[in-house]
C-alpha atoms as one frame of an Amber mdcrd trajectory, in Angstrom:
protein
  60.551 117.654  34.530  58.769 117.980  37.657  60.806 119.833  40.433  60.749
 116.719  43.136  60.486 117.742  46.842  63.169 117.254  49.419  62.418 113.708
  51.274  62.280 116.414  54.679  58.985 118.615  52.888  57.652 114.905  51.579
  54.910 115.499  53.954  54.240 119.018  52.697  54.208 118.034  49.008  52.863
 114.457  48.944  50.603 115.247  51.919  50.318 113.198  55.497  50.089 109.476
  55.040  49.585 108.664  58.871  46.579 107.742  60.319  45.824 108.015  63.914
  46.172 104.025  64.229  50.199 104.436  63.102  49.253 103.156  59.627  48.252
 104.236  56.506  45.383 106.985  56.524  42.500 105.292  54.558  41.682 108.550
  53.583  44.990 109.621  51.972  44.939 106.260  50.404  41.794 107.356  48.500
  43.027 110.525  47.611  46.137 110.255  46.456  46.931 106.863  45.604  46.571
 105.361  41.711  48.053 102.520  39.391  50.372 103.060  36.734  49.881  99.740
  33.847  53.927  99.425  33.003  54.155  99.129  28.787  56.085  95.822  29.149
  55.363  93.002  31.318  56.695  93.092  34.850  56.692  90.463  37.815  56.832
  90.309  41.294  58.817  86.887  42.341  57.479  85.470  39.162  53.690  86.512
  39.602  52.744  89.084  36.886  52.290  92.869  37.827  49.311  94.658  35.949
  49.624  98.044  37.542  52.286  99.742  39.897  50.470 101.378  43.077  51.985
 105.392  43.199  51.416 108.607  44.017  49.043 110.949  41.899  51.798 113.493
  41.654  54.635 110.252  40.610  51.961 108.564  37.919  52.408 110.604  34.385
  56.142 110.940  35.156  56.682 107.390  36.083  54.507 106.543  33.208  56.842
 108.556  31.203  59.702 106.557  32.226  58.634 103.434  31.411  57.499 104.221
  28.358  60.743 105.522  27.637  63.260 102.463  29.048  60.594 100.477  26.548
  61.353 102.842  23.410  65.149 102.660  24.048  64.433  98.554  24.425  63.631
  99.077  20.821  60.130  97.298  22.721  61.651  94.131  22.984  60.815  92.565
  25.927  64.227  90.126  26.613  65.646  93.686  26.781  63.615  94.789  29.508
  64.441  91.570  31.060  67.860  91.713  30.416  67.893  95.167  31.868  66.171
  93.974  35.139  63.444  96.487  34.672  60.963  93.692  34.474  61.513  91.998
  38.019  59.119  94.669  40.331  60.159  95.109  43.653  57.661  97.164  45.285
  56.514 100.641  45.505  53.405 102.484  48.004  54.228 100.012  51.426  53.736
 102.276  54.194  56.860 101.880  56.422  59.692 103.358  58.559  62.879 103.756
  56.358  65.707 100.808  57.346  67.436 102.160  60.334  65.557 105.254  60.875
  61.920 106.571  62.615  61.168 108.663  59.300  58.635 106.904  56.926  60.412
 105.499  53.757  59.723 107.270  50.076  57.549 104.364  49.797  55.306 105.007
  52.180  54.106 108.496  50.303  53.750 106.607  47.235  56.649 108.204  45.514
  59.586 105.453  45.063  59.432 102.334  43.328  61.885  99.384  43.655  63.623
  97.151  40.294  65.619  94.114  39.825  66.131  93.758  44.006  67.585  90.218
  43.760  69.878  91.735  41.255  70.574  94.948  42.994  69.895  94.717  46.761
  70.294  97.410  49.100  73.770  98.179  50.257  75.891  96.660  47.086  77.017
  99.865  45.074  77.777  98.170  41.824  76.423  96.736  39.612  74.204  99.369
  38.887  71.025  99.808  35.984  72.205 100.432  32.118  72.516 104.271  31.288
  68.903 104.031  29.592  67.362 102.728  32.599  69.234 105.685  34.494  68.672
 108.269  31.995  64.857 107.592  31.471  64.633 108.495  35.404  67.044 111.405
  35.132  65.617 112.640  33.009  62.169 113.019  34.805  63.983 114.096  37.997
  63.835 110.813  39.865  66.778 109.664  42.267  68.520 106.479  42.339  70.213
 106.248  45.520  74.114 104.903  45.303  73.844 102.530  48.611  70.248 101.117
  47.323  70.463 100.658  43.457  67.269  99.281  43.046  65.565 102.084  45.037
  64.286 105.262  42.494  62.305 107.637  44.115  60.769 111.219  43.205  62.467
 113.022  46.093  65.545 114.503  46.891  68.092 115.019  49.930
């Protein structure tokens, strides 16, 4: 398990994502930005997903924890449906956190968002399966409790 950063040394670990134009820094983009192709078949608002955009640094462990939700699905797909795992939210969108003038997780690449009609931000129950939540456990991601959908690879 990779020891995740705190969200305040995000900048130190995942580097600077801001470009002098207030967006993303094509540069950093380049460099530190690559696709993770999920083991199951995913969708964003019913348009397939072939590859999650993340992090260098997020990539083998996220790939880890797909591949491990999909073993404990016994690979069955209505599973992963049933699970919400295969209803992508988003993950790299370079933004401000809701509420706040610090960039989100996703902006640095390092959070990805499941099942948001099913779990939208602020509702604290329901929440994922335990295999869903143990697959990121175990690789040191964080769910947050106000944002179910929300995992990211940084702490508070």
């Amino acid at each position: 398990m990779i020891d995740w950063p705190k969200q305040s040394e995000a900048d130190a670990f995942y580097g600077n994502p801001r470009g002098p134009d207030g967006k993303a820094a094509m540069l950093w983009k380049a460099q530190n930005l690559t696709h993770v192709t999920p083991p199951f078949a995913m969708h964003f608002m019913g348009t397939p997903v072939a590859h999650i955009t993340i992090h260098r640094k997020c990539a083998d462990s996220l790939l880890r924890v797909l591949q491990a939700i999909w073993l404990a699905s016994g690979q069955e797909q209505r599973k992963i449906d049933a699970w919400g795992v295969s209803e992508f939210g988003g993950s790299f969108n370079f933004r401000r956190m809701r509420g706040s003038n610090h960039l989100s997780m996703h902006a640095y690449g390092c959070a990805i968002d499941l099942a948001p009609q099913r779990f939208p931000m602020g509702r604290t129950s329901p929440r994922f399966c335990d295999e869903v939540l143990k697959a990121f456990a175990a690789e040191g991601w964080v769910n947050l409790p106000r944002d179910r959908m929300h995992f990211q690879a940084a702490h508070f």
